[in-house]
C-alpha positions as CSV (number, residue, x, y, z in Angstrom):
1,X,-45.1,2.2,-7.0
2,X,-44.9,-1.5,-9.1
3,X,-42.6,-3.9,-7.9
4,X,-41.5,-7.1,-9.6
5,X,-40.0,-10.0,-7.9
6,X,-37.3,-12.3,-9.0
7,X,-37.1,-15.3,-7.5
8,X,-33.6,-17.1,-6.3
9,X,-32.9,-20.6,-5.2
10,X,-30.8,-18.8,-2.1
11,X,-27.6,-20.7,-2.9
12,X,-24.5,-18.2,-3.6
13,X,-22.6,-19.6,-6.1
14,X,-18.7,-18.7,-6.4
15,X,-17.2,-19.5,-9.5
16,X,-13.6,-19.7,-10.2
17,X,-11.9,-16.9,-12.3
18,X,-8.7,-15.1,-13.1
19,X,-5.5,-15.9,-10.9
20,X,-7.9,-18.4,-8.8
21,X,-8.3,-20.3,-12.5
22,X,-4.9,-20.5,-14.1
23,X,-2.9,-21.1,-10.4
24,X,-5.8,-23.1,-9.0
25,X,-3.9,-25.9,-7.3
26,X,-0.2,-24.1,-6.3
27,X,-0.4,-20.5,-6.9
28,X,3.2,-20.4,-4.5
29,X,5.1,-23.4,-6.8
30,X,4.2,-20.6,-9.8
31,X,5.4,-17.8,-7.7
32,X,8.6,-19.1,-7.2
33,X,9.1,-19.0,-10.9
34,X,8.6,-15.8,-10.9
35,X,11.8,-15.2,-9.0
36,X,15.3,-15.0,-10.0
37,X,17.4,-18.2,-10.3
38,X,20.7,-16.3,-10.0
39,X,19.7,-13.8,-6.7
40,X,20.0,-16.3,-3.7
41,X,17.1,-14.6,-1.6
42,X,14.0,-13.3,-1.5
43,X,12.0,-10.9,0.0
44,X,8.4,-10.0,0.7
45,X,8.2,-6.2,0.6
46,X,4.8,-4.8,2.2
47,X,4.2,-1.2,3.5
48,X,2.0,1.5,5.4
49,X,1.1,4.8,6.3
50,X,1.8,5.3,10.1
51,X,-0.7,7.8,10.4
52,X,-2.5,6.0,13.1
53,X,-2.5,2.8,14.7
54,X,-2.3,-0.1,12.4
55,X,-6.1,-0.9,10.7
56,X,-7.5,-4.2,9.9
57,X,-6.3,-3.4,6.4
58,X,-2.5,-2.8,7.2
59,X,-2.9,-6.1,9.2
60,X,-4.5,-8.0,6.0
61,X,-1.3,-7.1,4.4
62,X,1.2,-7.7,6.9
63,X,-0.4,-11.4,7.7
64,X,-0.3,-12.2,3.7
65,X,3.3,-11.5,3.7
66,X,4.1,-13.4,6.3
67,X,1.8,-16.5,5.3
68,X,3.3,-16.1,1.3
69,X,7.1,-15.5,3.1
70,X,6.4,-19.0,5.4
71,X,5.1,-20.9,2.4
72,X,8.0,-20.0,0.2
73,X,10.5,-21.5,3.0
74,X,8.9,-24.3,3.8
75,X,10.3,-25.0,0.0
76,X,13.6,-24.1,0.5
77,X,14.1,-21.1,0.0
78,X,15.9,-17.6,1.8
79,X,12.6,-15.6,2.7
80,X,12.4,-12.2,4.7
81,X,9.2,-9.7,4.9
82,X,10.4,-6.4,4.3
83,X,8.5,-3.7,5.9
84,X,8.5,-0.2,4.8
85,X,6.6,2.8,6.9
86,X,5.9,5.9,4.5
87,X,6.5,8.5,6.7
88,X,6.9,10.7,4.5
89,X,2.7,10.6,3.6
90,X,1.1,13.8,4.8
91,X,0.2,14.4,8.2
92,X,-3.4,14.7,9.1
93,X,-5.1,18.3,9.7
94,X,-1.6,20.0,8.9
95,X,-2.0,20.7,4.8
96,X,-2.5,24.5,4.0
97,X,-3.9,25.8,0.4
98,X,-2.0,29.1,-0.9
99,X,-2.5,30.4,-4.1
100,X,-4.8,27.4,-5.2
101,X,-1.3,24.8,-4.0
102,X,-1.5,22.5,-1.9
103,X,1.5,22.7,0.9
104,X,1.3,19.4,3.5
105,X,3.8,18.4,6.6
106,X,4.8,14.9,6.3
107,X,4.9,12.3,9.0
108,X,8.5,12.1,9.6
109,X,8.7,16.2,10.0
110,X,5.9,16.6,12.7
111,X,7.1,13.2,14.4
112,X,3.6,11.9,14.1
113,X,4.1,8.8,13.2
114,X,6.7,7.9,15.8
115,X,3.1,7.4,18.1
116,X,2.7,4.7,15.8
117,X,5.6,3.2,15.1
118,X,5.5,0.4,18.6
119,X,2.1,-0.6,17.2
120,X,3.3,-2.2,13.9
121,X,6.4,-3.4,15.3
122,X,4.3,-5.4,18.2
123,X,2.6,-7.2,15.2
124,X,5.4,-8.0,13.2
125,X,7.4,-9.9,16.3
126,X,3.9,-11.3,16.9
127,X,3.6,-12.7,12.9
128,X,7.8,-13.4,13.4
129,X,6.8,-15.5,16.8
130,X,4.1,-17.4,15.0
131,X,5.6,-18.0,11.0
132,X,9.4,-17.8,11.8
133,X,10.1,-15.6,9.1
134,X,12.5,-12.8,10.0
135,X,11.6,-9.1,9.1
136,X,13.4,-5.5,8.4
137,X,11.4,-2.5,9.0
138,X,12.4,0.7,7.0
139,X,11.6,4.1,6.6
140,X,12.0,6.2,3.6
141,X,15.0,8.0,4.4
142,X,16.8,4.5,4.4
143,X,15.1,3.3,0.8
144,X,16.0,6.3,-0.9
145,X,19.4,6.7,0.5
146,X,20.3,3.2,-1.2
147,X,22.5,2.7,-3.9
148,X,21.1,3.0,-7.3
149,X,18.1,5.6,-6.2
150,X,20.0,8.9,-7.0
151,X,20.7,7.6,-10.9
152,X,16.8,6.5,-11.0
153,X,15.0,9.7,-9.8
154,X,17.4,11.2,-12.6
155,X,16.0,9.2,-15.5
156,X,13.0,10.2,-14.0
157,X,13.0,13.4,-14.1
158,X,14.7,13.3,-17.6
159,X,11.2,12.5,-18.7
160,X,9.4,14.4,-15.9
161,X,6.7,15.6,-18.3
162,X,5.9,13.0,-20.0
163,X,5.5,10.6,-16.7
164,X,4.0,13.2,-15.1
165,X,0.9,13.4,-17.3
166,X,0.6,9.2,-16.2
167,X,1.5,9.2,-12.7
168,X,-0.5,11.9,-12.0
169,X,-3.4,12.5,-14.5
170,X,-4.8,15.4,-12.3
171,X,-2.0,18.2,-12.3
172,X,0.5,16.1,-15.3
173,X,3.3,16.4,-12.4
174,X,5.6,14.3,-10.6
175,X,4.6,13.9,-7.3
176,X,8.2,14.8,-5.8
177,X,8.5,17.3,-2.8
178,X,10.8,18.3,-0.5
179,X,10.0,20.1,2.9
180,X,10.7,24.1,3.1
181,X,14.2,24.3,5.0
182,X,13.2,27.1,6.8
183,X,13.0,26.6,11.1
184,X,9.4,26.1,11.8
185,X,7.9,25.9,8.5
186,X,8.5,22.1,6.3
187,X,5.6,22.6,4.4
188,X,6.1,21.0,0.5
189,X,4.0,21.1,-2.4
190,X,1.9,18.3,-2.2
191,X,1.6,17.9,-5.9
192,X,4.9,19.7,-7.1
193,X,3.1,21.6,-9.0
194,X,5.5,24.7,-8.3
195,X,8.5,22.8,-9.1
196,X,11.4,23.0,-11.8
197,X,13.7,20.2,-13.0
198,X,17.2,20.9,-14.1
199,X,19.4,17.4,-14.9
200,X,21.2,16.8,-11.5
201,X,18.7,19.2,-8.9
202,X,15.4,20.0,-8.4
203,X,14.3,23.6,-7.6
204,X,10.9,23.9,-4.8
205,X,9.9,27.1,-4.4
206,X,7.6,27.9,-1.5
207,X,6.4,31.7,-2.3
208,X,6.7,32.6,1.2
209,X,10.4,31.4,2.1
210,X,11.7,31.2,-1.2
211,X,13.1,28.9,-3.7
212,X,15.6,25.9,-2.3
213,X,17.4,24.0,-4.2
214,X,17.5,20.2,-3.8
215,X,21.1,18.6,-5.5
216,X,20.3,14.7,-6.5
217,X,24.3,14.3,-6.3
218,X,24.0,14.6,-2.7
219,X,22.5,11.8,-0.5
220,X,21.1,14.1,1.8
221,X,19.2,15.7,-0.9
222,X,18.2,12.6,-1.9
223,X,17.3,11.1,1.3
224,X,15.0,14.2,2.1
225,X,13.2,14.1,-0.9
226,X,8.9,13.2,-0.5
227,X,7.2,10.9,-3.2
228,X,3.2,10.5,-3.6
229,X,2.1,6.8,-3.8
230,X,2.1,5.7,-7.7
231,X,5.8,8.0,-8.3
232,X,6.8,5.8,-5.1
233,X,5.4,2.4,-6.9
234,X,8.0,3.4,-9.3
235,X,11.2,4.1,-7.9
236,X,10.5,1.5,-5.7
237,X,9.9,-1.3,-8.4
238,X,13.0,0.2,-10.6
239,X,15.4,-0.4,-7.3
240,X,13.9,-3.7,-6.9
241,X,14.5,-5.0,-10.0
242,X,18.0,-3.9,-10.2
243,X,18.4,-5.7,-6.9
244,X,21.2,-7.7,-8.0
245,X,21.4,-9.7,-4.7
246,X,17.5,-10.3,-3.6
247,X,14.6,-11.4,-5.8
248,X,11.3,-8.9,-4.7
249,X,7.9,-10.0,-4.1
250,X,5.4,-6.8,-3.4
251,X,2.4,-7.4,-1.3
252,X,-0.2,-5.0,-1.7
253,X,-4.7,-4.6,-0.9
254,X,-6.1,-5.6,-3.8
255,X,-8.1,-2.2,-4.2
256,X,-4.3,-1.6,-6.0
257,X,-4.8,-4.0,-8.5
258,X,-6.3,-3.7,-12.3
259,X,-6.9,-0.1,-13.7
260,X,-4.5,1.7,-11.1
261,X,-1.4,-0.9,-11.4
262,X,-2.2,-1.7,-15.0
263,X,-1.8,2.7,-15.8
264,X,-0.3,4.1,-13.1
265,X,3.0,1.4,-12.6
266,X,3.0,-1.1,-16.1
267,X,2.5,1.8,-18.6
268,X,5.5,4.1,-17.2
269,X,7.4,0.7,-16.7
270,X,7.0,-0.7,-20.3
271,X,10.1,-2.0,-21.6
272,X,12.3,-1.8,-18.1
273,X,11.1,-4.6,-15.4
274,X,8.3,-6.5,-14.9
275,X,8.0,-6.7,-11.0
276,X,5.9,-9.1,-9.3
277,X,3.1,-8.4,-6.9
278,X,0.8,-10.3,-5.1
279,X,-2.3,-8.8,-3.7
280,X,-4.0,-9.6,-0.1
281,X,-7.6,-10.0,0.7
282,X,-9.3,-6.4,0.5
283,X,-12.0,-6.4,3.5
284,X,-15.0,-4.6,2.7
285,X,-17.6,-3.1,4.7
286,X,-21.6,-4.7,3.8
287,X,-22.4,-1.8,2.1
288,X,-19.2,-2.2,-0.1
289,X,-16.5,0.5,0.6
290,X,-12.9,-0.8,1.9
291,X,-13.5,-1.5,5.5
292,X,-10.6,0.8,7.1
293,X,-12.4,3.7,5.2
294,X,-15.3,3.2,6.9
295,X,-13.1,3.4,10.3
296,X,-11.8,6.7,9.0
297,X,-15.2,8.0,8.2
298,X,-16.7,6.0,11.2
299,X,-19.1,9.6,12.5
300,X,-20.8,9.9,8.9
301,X,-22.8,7.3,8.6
302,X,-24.5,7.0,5.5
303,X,-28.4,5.9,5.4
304,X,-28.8,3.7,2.4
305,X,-32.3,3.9,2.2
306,X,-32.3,7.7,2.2
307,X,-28.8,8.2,0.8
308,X,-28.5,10.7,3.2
309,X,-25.4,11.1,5.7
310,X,-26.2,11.2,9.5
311,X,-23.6,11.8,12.1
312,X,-23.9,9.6,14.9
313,X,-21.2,8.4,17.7
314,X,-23.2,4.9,17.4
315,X,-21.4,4.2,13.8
316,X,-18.7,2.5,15.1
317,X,-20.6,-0.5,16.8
318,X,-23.1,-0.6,14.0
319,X,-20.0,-0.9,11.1
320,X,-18.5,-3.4,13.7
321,X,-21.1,-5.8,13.6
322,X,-22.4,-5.5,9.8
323,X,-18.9,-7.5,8.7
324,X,-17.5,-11.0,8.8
325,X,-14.1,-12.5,7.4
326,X,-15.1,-16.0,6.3
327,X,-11.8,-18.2,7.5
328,X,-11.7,-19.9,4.5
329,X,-11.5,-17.0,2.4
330,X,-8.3,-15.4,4.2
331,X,-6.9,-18.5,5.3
332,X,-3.4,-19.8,3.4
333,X,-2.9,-23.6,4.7
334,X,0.1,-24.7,5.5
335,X,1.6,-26.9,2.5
336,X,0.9,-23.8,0.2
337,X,-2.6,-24.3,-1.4
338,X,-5.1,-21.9,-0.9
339,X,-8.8,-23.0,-0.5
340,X,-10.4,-24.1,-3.8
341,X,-13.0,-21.4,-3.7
342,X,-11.3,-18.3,-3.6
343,X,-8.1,-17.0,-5.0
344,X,-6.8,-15.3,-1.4
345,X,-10.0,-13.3,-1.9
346,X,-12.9,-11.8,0.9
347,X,-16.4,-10.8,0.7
348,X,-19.0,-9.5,2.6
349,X,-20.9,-11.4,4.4
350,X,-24.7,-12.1,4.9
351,X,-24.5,-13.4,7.9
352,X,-23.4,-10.6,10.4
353,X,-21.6,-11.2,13.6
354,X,-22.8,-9.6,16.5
355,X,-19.3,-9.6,18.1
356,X,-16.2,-7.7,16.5
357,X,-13.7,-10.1,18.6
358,X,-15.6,-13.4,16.9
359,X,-12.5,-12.8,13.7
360,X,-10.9,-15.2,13.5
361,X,-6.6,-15.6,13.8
362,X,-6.2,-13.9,10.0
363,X,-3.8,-16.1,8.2
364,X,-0.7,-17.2,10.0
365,X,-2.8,-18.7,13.0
């Protein structure tokens, strides 16, 4: 086998680009344009599955809300981090397939993600402690049972086929479920795949309890209802930006941003709202994938060199000490500037760290 060698002066050069260009010196003075002169607050919305206790990811986020919330009022203004828990994602190990659908339990129903629910709260009074920034944590029963939601998911489902073929590319259907009513059961179709529309209800039909009706006149029809991640990206940006009270800010991992937010949320939104998110510092693993991913897949271990997958109860350590946070990649200083090198942005580092507790205090330290 040849080999050819290419020869590099070792320095790693990080040019600016994008957001870290154009908003180089103040992205949070250009941020605060974005906002709404006449709403007299605003809040830093953030969220998470509660599926498990809170990953290095969900902390990433929660961190860069606070640290974009503390920034914003140190200049004056009303700020509050919003925190929503989607416990109405699917719960792990309880999906069934029947007649080629998808049926899952969500979160909420099985009570799996009250186990959680201490975990995120400990962090955000930790981040309150440190920032002074006040919080609000919400679940979805309390989003969707505000005012406004009932007339959205209507207009929605006015043009269910046609934002169905966007938000969901796969099965061109609205990601909207609703647990079976039936004692015991609360399985929904993941994709809704099985269900009808009708102009103020929603039929699911589950084929081995029946059809149920779900009446979006009612607020506890409305509050039970189940919506996969881009249908919630939404209805949550439609309530936001006829918030008439608070201006929104979402904070989301950048994995979100460019091809997903640019078809999946700005195409179905064209010509309604423009909301404004800013995205946190995605941590990657060295050999590239999102670093709570690896956690997830933690016992399959894949050999570059072989491109094989080996199961081995040693992954953990060795994904552990293969990744670094650079502090001045994560790090928003006090007065609002960010570090000339990097638009709130993280790589992977070369150097490894032998020791998982030498992070360092991620943002608001």
């Amino acid at each position: 086998m040849s080999h050819s060698t290419i020869s590099h002066d070792g320095v790693s050069h990080h040019p600016l680009g994008a957001g870290s260009y154009y908003c180089e010196d103040n992205p949070i003075e250009y941020l605060e344009t974005l906002t709404q002169p006449d709403r007299p607050a605003i809040k830093i919305f953030v969220g998470a599955q509660p599926n498990s206790s809170t990953h290095i990811g969900n902390i990433m986020n929660m961190c860069t809300a606070f640290a974009l919330a503390e920034a914003l009022t140190k200049r004056g203004n009303k700020v509050t981090v919003s925190m929503d828990l989607v416990d109405t994602a699917p719960t792990p190990e309880k999906s069934v397939v029947y007649d080629g659908v998808s049926y899952q339990r969500s979160l909420r129903l099985t009570k799996h993600s009250a186990k959680f629910e201490g975990d995120f709260l400990r962090i955000l009074n930790r981040l309150h402690e440190v920032s002074g920034v006040d919080f609000e944590l919400r679940k979805q029963s309390e989003i969707m049972g505000g005012p406004g939601v009932s007339n959205i998911l209507r207009e929605i489902i006015a043009n269910h086929d046609k934002l169905g073929a966007i938000l969901e590319p796969r099965y061109k259907k609205l990601g909207l479920r609703s647990a079976c009513p039936k004692l015991g059961c609360g399985l929904a179709d993941k994709h809704g795949i099985t269900n009808q529309y009708r102009e103020d209800s929603i039929i699911f039909c589950w084929p081995v309890h029946g059809s149920y009706t779900v009446s979006l006149l009612e607020e506890t029809g409305v509050t039970a209802l189940e919506l996969n991640t881009p249908l919630r990206s939404l209805v949550r940006s439609l309530i936001f930006s006829r918030d008439t009270s608070v201006s929104w800010i979402q904070v989301e991992g950048r994995d979100y941003a460019g091809f997903y937010t640019e078809q999946l949320l700005w195409r179905p939104l064209t010509g309604t709202c423009m909301p404004v998110v800013f995205y946190s510092p995605l941590i990657l693993d060295w050999s590239g994938p999102k670093f709570p991913r690896v956690f997830m897949l933690s016992r399959r271990r894949i050999n570059l060199s072989t491109s094989k997958v080996s199961h081995t109860s040693s992954a953990m350590p060795n994904i552990k000490s293969r990744v670094e946070i650079s502090r001045k990649y994560t790090k928003l200083s006090r007065d609002g500037s960010r570090n000339r090198r990097s638009y709130f942005e993280t790589i992977p580092s070369s150097r490894y760290t032998r020791n998982f507790n030498h992070y360092p205090t991620l943002l608001c330290e």
